[in-house]
N, C-alpha and C positions, 0 to 999 in steps of 0.2 A: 692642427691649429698653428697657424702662421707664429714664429716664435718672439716676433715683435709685439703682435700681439699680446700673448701670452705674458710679456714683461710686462706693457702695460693694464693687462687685466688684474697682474698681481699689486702693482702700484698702487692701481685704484681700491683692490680690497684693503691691505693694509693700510692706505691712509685715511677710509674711513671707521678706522677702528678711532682715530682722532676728534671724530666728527662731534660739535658739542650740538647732541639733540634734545638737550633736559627737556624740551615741551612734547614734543612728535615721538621722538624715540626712532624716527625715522634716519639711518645713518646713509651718509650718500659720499662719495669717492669719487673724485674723476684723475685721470690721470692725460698731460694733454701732450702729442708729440710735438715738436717744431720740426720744421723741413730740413733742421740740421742734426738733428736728433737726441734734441735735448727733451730732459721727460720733466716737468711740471707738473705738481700734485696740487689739488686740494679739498676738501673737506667741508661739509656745511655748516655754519655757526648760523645757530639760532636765538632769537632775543623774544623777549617777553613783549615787545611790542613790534608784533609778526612782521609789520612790514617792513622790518629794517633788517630781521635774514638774510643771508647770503649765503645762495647755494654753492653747491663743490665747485662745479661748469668755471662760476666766476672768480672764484676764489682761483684755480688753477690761473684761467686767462690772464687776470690780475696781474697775480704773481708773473708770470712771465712775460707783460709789456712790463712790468713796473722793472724789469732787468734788461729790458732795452730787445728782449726776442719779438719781434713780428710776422714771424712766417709759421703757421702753423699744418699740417699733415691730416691730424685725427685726434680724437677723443675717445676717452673710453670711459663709463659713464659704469658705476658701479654700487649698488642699492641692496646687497645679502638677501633678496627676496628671490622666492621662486619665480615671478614676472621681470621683465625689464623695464627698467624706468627710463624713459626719454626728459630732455631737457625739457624745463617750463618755459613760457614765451617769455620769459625776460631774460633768458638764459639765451636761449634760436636768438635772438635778435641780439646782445652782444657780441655773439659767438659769430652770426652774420657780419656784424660790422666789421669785424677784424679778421674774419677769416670765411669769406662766403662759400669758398670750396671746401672747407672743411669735411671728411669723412666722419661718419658719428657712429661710434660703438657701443652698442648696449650688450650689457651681458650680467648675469645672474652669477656667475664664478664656474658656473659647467660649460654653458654653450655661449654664443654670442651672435646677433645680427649686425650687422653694417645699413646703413643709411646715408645720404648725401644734406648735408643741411639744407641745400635748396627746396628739397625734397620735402624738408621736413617743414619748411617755414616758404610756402609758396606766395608767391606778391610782399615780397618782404620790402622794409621800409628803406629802403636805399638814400646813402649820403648824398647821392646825384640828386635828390629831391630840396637837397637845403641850400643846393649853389643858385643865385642869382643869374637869372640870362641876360 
């Protein structure tokens, strides 16, 4: 296992030991690189009126425009379940706008797949769609 990886696959489990799931119980970690190789964590918080949750994906992203990083590498997407968990579409389509090349890493804490966001969010809604011709 690629040992960059490996850093941020540990990132991602131990910051979702943070994760506040009192509703789901469902704990979720991501841990996000930038292209200069800064590692950005975060963790899901959840609210009692569901739609206002915010998963890990975003919370890391966040964090890291809200410091001025904008060049991002990969993610690494981490859920303590024996399945992988891929990002939800309000995650792809954040994670799109800011970073469309993004490599996307799921992993279980044993093994790991790689995925390309395009890939994962095919005909995505692109900012070229809001400019005026």
């Amino acid at each position: 296992m690629n040992t960059n990886i490996k850093i941020l696959i540990e990132a991602a489990r131990k910051v979702a030991g943070h994760s506040q799931a009192k509703y789901s119980n469902f704990q979720v970690g991501a841990a996000l690189l930038s292209t200069d190789n800064q590692v950005f964590t975060g963790c899901n918080v959840e609210s009692s009126s569901y739609g206002l949750t915010i998963c890990a994906e975003r919370v890391a992203l966040t964090k890291a425009l809200s410091e001025g990083t904008t060049d991002f590498d990969k993610i690494v997407i981490y859920a303590g379940k024996e399945d992988y968990c891929p990002p939800c579409g309000a995650c792809r389509q954040l994670l799109f706008d800011y970073a469309p090349d993004l490599s996307i890493i799921l992993t279980n804490g044993q093994d790991y797949q790689t995925h390309k966001l395009k890939d994962l969010l095919p005909l995505a809604f692109e900012d070229s769609k809001l400019k005026k011709k």
